[in-house]
N, C-alpha and C positions, 0 to 999 in steps of 0.2 A: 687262675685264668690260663687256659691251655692253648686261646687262638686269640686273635685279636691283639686291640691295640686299645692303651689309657693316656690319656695327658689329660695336664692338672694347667691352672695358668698360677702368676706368680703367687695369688693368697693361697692355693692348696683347692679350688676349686675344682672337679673334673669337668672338662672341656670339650673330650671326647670317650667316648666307651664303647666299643665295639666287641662282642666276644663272641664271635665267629671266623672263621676261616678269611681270611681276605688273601688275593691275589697278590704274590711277587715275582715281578718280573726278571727274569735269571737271565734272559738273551735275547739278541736283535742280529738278527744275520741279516746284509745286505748281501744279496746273491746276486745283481747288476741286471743283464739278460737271458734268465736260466732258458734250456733249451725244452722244448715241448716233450711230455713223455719219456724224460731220461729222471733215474732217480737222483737225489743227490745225498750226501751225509754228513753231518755237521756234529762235531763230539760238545757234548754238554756234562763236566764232572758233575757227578753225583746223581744224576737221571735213570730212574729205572720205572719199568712198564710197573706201577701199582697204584694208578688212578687220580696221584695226584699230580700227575703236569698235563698243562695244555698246551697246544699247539697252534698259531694262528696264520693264516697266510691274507691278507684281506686281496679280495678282487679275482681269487685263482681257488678254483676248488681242487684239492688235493686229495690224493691216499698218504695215510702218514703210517710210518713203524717204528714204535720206541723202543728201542734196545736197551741193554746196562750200557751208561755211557755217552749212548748217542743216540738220534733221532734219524730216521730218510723221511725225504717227500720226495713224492712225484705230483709233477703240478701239471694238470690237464687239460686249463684253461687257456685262453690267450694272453700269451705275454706281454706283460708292460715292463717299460725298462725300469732296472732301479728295484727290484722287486724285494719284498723284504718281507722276514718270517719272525714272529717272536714269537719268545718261549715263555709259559710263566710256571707256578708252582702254587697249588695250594695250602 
C-alpha cells in the first residue's frame, strides 16, 4: 500500500482501508489583515512546485507561486480580518 491509510479495531478486524492519496495538512498561516494586491511569502520546509501541494485561501481569490521552500500569494479580494491560508499535501 503506497497511499492511504488501514486500521484494524481491537479483534484484528479492518475498520478502515482507504488506498488512495488522501490530504495532509502541513500549514495554517494566520496573516491578520493582509493588504490588497501586495504579495506576501511564507517558507514551508520541503515544498516544491511538482503537483503535489495545494493551496487554499477561503473567501479571497488569489494568484499563488510555489517555489523550493516557500509559497507567495497575492490576494485580490476583499479583505476580511483574521485572514488565513492553509497548506496541504498529497
Amino acid at each position: 500500500m503506497s497511499y492511504g491509510v488501514r486500521t484494524w479495531d481491537h479483534t484484528g478486524n479492518i475498520q478502515l482501508d482507504i488506498d488512495r492519496r488522501i490530504l495532509q495538512i502541513v500549514s495554517v498561516v494566520n496573516m491578520g489583515t493582509p493588504v490588497r494586491n501586495q504579495w506576501y511569502s511564507f517558507g514551508v520546509p520541503g515544498m516544491t512546485p511538482n503537483g503535489q501541494w495545494f493551496v487554499l485561501c477561503p473567501n479571497n481569490p488569489f494568484d499563488l507561486q510555489i517555489q523550493n521552500g516557500q509559497f507567495s500569494i497575492l490576494l485580490r479580494g476583499t479583505m476580511f480580518p483574521e485572514t488565513t491560508v492553509y497548506v496541504f499535501r498529497f
